[in-house]
mmCIF file of the N, C-alpha and C atoms, coordinates in Angstrom:
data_MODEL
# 
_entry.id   MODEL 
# 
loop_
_atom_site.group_PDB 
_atom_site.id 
_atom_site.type_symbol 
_atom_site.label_atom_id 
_atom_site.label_alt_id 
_atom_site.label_comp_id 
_atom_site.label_asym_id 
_atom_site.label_entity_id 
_atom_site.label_seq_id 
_atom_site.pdbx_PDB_ins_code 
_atom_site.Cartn_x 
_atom_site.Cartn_y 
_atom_site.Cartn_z 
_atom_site.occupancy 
_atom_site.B_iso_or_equiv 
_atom_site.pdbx_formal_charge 
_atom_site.auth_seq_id 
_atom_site.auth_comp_id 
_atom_site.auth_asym_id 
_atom_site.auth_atom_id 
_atom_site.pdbx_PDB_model_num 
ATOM 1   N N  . UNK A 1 1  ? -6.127  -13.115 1.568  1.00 0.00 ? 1  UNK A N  1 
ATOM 2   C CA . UNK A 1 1  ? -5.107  -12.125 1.715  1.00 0.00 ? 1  UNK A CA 1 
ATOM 3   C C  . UNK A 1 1  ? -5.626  -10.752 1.250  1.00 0.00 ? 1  UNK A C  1 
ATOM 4   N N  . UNK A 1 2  ? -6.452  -10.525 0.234  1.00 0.00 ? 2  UNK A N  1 
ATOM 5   C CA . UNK A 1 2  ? -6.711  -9.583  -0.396 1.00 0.00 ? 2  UNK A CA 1 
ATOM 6   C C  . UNK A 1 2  ? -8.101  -9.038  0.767  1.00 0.00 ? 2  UNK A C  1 
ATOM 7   N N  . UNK A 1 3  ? -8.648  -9.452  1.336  1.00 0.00 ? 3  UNK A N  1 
ATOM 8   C CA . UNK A 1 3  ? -9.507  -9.177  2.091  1.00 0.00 ? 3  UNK A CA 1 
ATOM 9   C C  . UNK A 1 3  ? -9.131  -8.173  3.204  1.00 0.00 ? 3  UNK A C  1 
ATOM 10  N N  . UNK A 1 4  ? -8.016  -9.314  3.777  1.00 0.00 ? 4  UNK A N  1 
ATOM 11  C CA . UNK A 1 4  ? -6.843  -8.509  4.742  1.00 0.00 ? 4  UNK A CA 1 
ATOM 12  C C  . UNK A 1 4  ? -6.572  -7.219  4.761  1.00 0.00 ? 4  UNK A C  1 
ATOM 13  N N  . UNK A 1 5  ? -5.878  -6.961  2.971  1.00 0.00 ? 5  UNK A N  1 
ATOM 14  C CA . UNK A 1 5  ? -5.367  -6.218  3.332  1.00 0.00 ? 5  UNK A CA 1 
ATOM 15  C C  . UNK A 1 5  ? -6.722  -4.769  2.759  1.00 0.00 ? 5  UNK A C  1 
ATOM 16  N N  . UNK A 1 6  ? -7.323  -5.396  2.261  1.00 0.00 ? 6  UNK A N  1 
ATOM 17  C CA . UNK A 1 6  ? -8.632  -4.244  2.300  1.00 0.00 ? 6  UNK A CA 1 
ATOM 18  C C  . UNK A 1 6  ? -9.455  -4.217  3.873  1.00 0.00 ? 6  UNK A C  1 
ATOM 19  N N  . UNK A 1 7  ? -9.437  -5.033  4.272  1.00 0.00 ? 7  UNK A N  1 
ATOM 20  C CA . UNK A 1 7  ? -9.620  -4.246  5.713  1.00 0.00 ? 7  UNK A CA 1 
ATOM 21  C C  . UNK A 1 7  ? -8.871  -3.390  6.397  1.00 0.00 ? 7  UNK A C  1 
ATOM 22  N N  . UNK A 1 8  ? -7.708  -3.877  6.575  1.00 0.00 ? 8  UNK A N  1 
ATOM 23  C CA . UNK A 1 8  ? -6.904  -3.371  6.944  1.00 0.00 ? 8  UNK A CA 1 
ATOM 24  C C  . UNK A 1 8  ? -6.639  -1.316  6.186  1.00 0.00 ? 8  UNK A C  1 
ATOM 25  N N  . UNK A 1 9  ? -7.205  -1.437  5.239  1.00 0.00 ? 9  UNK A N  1 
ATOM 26  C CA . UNK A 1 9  ? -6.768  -0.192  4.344  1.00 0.00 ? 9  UNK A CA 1 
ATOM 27  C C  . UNK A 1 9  ? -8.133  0.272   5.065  1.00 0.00 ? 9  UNK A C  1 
ATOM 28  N N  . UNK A 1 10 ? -9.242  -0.038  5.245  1.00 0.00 ? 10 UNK A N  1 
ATOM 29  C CA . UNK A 1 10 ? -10.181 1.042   5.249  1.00 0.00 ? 10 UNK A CA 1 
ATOM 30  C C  . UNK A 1 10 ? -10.327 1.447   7.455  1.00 0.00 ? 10 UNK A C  1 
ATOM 31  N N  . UNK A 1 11 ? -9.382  0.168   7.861  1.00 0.00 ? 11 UNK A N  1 
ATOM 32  C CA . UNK A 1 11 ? -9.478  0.767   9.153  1.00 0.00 ? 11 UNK A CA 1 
ATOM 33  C C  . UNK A 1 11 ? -8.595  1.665   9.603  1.00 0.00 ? 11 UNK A C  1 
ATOM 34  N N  . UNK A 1 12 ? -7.093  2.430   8.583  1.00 0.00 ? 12 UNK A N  1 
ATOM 35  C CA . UNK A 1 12 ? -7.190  3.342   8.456  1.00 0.00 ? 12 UNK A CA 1 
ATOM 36  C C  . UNK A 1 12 ? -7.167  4.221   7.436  1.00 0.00 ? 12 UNK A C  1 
ATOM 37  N N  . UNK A 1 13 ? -8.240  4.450   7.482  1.00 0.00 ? 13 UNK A N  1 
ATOM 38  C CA . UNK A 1 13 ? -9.142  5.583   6.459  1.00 0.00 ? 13 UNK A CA 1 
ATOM 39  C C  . UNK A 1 13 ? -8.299  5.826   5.358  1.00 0.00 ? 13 UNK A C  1 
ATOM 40  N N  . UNK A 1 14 ? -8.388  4.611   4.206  1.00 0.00 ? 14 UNK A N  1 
ATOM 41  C CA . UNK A 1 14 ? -7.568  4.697   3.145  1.00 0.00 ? 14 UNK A CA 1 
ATOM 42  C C  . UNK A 1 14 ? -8.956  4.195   2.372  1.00 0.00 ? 14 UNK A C  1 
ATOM 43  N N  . UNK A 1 15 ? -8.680  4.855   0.909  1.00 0.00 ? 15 UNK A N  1 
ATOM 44  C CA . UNK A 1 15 ? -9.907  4.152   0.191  1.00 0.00 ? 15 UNK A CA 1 
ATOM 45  C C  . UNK A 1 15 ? -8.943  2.865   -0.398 1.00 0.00 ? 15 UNK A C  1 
ATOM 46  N N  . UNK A 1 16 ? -9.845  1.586   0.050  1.00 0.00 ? 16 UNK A N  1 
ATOM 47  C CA . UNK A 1 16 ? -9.205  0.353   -0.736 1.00 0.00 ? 16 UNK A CA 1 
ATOM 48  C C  . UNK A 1 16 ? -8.827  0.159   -1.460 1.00 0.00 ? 16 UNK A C  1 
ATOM 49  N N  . UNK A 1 17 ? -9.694  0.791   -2.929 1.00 0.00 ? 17 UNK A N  1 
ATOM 50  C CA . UNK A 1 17 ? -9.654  0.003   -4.348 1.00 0.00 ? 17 UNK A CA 1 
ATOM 51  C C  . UNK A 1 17 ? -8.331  0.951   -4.743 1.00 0.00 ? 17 UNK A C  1 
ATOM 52  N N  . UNK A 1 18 ? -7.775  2.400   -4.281 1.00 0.00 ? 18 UNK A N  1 
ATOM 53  C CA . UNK A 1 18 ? -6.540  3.169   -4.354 1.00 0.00 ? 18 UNK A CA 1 
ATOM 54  C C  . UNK A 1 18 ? -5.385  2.548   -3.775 1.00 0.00 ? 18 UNK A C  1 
ATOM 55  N N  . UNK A 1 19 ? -5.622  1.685   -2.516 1.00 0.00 ? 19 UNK A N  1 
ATOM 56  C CA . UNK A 1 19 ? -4.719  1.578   -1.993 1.00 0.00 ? 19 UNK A CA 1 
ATOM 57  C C  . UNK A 1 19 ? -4.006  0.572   -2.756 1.00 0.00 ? 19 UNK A C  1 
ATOM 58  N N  . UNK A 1 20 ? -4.945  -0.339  -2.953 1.00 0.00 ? 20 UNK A N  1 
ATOM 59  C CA . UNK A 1 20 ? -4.886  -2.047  -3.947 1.00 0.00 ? 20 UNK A CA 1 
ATOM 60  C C  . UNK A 1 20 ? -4.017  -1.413  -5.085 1.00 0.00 ? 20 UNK A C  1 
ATOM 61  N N  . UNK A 1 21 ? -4.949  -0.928  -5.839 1.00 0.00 ? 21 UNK A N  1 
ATOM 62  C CA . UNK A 1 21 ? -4.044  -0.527  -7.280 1.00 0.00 ? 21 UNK A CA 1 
ATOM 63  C C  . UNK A 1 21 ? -2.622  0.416   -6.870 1.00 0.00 ? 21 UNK A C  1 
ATOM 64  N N  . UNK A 1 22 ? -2.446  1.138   -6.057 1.00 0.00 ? 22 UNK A N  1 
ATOM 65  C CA . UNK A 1 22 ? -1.194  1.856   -5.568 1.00 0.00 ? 22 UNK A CA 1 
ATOM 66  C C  . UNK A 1 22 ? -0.048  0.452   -5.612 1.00 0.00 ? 22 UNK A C  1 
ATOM 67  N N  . UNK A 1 23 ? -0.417  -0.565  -4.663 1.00 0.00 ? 23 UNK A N  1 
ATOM 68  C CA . UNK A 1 23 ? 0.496   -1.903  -4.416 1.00 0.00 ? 23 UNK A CA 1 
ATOM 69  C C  . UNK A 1 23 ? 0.695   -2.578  -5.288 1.00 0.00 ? 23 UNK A C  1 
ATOM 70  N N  . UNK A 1 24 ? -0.222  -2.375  -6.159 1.00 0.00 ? 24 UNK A N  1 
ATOM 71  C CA . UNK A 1 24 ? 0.194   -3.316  -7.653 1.00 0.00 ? 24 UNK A CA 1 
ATOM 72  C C  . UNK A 1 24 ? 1.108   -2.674  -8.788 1.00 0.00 ? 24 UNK A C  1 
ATOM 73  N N  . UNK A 1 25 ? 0.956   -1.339  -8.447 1.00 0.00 ? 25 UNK A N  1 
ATOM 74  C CA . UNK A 1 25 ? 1.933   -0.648  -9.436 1.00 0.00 ? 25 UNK A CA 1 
ATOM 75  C C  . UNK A 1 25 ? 3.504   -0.131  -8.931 1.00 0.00 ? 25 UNK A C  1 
ATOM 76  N N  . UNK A 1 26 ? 3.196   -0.445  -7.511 1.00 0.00 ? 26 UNK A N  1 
ATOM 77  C CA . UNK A 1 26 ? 4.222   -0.329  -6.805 1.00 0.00 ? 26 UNK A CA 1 
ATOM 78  C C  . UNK A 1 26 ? 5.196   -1.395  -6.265 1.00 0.00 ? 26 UNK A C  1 
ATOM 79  N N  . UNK A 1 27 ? 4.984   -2.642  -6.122 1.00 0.00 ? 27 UNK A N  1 
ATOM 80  C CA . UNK A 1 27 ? 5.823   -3.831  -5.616 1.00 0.00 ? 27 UNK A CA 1 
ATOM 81  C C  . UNK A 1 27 ? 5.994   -4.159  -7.090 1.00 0.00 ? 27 UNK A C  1 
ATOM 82  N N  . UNK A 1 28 ? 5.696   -4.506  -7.757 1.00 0.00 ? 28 UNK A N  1 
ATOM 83  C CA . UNK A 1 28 ? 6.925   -4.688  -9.315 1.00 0.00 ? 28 UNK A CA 1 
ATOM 84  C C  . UNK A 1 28 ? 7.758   -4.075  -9.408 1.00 0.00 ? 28 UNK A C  1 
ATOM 85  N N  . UNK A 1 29 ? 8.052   -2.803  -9.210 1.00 0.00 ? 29 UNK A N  1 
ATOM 86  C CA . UNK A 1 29 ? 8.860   -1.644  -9.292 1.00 0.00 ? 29 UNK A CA 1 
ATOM 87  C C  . UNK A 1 29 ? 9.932   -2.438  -8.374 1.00 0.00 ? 29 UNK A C  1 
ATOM 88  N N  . UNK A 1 30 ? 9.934   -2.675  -7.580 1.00 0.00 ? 30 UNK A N  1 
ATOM 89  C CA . UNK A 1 30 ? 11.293  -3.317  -6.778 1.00 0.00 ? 30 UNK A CA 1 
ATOM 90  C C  . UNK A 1 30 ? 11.446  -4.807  -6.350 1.00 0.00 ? 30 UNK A C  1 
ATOM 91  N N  . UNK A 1 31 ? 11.079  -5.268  -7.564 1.00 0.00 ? 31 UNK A N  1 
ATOM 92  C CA . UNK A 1 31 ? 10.906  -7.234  -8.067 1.00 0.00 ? 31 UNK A CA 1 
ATOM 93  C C  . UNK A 1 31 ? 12.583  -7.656  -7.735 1.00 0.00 ? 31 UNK A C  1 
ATOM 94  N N  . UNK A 1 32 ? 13.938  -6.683  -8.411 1.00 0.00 ? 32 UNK A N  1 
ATOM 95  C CA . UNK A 1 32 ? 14.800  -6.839  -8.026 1.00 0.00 ? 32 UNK A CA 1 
ATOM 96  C C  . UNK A 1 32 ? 15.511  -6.637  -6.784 1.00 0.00 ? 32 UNK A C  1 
ATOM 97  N N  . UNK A 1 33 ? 14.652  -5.291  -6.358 1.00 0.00 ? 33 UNK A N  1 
ATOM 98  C CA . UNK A 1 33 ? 15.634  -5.761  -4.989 1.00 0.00 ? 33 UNK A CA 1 
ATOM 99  C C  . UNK A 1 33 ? 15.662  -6.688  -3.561 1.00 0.00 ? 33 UNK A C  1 
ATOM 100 N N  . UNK A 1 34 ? 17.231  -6.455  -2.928 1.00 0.00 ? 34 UNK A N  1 
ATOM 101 C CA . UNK A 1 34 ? 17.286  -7.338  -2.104 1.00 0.00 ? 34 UNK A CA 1 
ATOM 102 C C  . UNK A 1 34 ? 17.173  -6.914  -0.541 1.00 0.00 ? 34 UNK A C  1 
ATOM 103 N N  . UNK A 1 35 ? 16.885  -5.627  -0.541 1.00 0.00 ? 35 UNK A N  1 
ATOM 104 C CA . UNK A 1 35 ? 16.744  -4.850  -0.019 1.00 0.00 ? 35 UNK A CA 1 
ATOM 105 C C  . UNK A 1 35 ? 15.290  -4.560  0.508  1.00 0.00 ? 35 UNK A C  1 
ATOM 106 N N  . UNK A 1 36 ? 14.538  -4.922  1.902  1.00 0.00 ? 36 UNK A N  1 
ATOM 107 C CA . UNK A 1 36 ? 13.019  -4.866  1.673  1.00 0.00 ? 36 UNK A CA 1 
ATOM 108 C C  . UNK A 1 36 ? 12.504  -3.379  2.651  1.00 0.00 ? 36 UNK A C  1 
ATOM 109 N N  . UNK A 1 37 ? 13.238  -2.751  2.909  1.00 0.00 ? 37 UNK A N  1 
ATOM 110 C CA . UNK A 1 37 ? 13.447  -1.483  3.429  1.00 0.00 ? 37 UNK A CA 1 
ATOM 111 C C  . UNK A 1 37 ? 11.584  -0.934  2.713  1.00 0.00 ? 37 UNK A C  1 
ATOM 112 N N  . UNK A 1 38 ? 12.035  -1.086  1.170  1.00 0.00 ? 38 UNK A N  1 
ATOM 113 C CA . UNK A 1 38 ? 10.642  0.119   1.091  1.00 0.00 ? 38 UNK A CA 1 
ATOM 114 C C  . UNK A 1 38 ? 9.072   -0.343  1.287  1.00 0.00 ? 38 UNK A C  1 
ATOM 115 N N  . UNK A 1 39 ? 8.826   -1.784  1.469  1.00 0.00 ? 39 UNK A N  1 
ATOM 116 C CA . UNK A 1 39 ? 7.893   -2.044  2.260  1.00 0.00 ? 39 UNK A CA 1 
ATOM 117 C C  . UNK A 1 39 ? 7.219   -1.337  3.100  1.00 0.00 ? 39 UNK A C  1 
ATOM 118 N N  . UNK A 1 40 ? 8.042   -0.838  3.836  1.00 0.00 ? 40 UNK A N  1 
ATOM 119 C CA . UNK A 1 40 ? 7.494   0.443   4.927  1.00 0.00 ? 40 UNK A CA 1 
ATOM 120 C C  . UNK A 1 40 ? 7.007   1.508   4.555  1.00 0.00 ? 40 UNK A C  1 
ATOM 121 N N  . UNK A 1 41 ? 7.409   1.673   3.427  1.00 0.00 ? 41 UNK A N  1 
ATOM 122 C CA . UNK A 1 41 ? 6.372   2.969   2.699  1.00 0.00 ? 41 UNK A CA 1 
ATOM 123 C C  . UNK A 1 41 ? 5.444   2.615   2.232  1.00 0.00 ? 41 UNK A C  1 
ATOM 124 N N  . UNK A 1 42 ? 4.841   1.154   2.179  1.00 0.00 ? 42 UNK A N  1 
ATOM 125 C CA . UNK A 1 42 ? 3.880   0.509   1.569  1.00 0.00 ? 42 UNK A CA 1 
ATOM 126 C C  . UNK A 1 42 ? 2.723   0.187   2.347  1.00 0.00 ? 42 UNK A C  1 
ATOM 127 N N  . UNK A 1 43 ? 3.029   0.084   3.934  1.00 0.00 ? 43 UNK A N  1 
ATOM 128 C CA . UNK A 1 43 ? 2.191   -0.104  4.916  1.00 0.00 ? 43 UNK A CA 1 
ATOM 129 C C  . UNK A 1 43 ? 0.978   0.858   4.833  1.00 0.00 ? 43 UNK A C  1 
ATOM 130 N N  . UNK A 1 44 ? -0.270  0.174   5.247  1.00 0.00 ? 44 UNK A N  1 
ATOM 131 C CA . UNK A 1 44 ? -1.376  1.744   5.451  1.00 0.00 ? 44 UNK A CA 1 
ATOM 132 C C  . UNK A 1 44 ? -1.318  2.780   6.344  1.00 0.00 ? 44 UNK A C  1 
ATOM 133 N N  . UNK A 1 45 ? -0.670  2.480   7.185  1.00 0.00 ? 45 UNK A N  1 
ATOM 134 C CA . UNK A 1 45 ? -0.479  3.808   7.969  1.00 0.00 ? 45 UNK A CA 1 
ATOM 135 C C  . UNK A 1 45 ? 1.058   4.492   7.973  1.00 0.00 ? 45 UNK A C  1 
ATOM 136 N N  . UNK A 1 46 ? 1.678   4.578   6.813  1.00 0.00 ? 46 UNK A N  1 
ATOM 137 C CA . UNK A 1 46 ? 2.433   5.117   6.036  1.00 0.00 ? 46 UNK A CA 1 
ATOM 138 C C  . UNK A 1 46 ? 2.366   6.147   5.708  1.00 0.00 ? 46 UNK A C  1 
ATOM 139 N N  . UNK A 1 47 ? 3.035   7.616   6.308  1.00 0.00 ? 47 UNK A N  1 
ATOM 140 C CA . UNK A 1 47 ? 3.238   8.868   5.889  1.00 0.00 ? 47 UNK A CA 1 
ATOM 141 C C  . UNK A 1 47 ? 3.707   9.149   4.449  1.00 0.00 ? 47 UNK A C  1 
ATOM 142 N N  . UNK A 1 48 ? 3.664   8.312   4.173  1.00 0.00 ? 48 UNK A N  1 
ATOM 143 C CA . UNK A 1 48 ? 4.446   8.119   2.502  1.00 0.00 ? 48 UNK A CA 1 
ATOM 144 C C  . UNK A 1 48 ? 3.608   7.559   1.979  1.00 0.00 ? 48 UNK A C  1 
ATOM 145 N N  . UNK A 1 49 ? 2.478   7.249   1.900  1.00 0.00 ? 49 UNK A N  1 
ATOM 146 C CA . UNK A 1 49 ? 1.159   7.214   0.847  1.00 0.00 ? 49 UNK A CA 1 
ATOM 147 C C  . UNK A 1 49 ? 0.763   8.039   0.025  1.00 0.00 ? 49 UNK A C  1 
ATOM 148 N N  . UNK A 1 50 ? 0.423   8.011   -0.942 1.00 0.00 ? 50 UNK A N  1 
ATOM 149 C CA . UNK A 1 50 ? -0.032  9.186   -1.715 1.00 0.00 ? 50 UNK A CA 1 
ATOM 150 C C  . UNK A 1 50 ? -1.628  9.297   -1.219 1.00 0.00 ? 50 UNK A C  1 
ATOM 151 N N  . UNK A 1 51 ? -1.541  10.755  -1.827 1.00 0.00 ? 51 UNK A N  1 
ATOM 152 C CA . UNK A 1 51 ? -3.097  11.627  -1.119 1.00 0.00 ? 51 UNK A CA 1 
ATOM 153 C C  . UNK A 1 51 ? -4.153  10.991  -1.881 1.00 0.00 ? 51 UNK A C  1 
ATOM 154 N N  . UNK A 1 52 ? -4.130  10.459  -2.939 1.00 0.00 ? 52 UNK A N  1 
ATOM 155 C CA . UNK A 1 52 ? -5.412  9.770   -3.511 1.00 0.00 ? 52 UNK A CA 1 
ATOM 156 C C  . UNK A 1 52 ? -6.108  8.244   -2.612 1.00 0.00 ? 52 UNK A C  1 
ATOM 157 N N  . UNK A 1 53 ? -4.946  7.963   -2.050 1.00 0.00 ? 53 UNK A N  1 
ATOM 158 C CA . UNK A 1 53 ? -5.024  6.584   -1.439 1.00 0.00 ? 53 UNK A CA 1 
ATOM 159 C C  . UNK A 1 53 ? -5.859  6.919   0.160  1.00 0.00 ? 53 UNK A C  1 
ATOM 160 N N  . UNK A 1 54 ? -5.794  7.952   0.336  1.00 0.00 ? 54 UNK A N  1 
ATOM 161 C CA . UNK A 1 54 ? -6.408  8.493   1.419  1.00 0.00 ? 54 UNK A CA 1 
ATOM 162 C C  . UNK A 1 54 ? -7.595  8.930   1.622  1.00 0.00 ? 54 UNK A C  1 
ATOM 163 N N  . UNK A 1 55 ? -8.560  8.636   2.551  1.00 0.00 ? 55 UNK A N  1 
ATOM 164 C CA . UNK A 1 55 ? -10.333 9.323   2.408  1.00 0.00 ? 55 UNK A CA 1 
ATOM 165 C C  . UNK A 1 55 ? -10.228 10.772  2.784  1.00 0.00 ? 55 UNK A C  1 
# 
């Protein structure tokens, strides 16, 4: 899985090891909800990435 989704991050031009640690500090943050809406800001080709996560 983790392979996945580091491929997936560098085919578009995201640096991995940012993107990885971005998702880990970020899906705990919404452990409670029931609501899976913000997933989509989580995707790599997500306009809502932060600029570090980006090459």
């Amino acid at each position: 899985m983790i392979y996945s989704i580091t491929e997936t991050a560098k085919a578009n031009q995201l640096k991995p090891y940012e993107y990885l640690k971005y998702l880990l500090i970020e899906i705990p943050k919404h452990m409670e909800d029931r609501n899976l809406d913000f997933l989509e800001e989580l995707l790599p080709w997500s306009e809502h990435l932060p600029t570090e996560c980006k090459k």
